[in-house]
C-alpha positions in Angstrom: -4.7 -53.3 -43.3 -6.4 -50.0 -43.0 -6.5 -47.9 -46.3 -5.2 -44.4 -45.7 -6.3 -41.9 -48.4 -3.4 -39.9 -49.9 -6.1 -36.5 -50.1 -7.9 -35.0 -47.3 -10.9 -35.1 -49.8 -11.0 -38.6 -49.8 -10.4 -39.1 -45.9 -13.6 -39.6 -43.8 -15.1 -36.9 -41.6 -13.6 -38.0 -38.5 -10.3 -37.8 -39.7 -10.3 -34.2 -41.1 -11.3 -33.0 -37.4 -8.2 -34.4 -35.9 -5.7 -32.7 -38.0 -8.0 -29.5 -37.9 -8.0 -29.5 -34.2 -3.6 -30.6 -34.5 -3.3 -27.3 -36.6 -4.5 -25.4 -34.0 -3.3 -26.5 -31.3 0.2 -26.4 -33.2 -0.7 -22.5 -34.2 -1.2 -22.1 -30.8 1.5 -24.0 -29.1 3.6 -21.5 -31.5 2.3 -18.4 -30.5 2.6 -19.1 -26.9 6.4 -20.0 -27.3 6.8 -16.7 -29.6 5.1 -14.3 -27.1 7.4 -16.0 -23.7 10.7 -15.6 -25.9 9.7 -12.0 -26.9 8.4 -10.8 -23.6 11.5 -10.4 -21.4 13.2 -8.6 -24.8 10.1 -6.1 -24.0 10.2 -5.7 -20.5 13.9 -4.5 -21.0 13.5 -2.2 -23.8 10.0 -0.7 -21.4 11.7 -0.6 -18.3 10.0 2.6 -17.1 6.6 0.5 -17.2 7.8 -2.2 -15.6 10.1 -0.4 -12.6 9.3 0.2 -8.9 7.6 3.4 -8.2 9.9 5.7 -5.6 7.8 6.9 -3.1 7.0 11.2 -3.1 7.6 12.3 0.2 7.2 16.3 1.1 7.4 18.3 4.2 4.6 19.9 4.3 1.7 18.1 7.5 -1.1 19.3 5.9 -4.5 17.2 6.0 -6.1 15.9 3.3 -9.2 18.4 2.0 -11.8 16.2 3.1 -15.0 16.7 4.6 -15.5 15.5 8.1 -18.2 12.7 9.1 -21.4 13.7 9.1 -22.7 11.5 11.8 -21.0 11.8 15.1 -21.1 8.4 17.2 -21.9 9.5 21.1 -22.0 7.5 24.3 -25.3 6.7 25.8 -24.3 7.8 28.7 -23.3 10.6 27.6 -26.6 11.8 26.8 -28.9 13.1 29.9 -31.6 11.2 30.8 -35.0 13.6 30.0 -38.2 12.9 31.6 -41.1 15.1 30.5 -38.7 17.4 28.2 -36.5 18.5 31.1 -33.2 17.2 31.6 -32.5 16.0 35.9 -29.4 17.3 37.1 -27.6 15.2 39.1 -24.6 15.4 40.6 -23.6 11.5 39.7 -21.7 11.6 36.7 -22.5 8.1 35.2 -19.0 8.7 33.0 -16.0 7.1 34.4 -13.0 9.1 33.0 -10.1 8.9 35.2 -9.8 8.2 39.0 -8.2 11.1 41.2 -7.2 10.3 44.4 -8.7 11.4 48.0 -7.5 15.1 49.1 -5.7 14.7 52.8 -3.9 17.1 55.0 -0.5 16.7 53.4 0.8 19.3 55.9 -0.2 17.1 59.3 1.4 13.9 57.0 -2.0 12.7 56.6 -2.0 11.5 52.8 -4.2 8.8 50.8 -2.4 5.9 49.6 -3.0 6.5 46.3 -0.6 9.5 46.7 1.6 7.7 48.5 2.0 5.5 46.1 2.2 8.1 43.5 5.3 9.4 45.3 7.2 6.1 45.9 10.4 4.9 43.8 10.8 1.5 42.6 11.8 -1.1 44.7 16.0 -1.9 44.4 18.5 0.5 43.2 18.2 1.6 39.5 19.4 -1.0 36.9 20.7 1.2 34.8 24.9 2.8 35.1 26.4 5.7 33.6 28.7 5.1 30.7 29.8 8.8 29.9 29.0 12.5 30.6 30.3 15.3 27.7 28.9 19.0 26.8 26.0 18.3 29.7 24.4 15.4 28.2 25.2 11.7 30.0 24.9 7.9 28.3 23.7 5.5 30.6 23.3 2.1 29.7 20.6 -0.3 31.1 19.1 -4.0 29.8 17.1 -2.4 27.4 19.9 -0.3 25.7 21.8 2.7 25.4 20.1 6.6 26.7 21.4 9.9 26.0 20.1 12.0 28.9 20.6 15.2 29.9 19.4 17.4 32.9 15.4 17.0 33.2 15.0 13.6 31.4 13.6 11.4 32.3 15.4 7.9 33.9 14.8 4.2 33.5 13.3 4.3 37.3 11.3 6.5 36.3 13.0 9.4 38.3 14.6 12.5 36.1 17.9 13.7 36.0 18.8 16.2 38.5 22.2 17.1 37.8 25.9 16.2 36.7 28.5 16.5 39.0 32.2 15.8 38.4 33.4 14.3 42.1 37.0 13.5 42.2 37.6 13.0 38.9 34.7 10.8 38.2 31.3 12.1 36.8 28.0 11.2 39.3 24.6 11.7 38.1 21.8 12.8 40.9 18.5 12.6 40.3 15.0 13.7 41.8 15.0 10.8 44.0 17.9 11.9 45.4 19.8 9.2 44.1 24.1 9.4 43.1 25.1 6.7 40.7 28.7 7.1 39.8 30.5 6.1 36.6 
């Protein structure tokens, strides 16, 4: 049998470190249970700490008072060429920016086919129907949703709205391309 000592003065060094090291993890073990049971009790009483933050909105568009960049990134080939300090004109501009299409004689019908393509509708009738017409505004409905459109807008098929006519009894829309779809 093993002889336990009834004092810790008496008990060897090995065994003092145990219940030292028991005490405190006990001690802690304790304070960890105290602070998780008194938390939520303070998170309710401190609600205003612990909300969600509304968000400020104002009317104003003003920018923010910033300075702008310093450094201004530029194309290279935006920058002319320079041999001995002077600068070569030329009438190449190395920039591509946008295309434009060929000038013809529209009046003899001669015309690129870039602007005749400009000019052309889309293939099919429109895919889109008119629902209603009231106070000069129409709804027309096609498989992406619901439009409210009124004279000058612009149409699914890319047309715009010329007018709205009432035609025995029934409302008709016409638009630029000359098109009539009825209700």
């Amino acid at each position: 049998m093993i002889d336990i000592p009834d004092t810790e003065d008496e008990a060897p060094e090995s065994v003092r470190g145990y219940k030292l090291g028991d005490r405190v993890f006990a001690v802690t073990g304790f304070l960890l249970v105290a602070g998780a049971a008194f938390f939520p009790w303070y998170v309710f009483f401190n609600q205003e700490s612990f909300g969600i933050a509304p968000m400020g909105y104002s009317d104003t568009r003003d920018l923010p008072k910033i300075d702008g960049r310093a450094v201004v990134n530029v194309s290279p080939l935006a920058i002319p060429a320079e041999k001995d300090g002077l600068a070569k004109p030329s009438a190449f501009d190395p920039i591509t920016t946008a295309t434009v299409p060929e000038s013809g004689d529209a009046a003899n019908g001669d015309t690129s086919p870039a602007l005749q393509a400009a000019s052309q509708s889309f293939p099919g009738k429109p895919r889109y129907r008119l629902l209603h017409v009231a106070n000069g505004r129409a709804l027309i409905e096609d498989k992406s949703g619901m439009y409210l459109v009124r004279i000058g807008s612009v149409l699914p098929d890319n047309s715009r709205l010329a007018t709205l006519e009432e035609r025995d009894g029934n409302w008709v829309i016409i638009t630029s391309n000359g098109e009539v779809i009825q209700r």
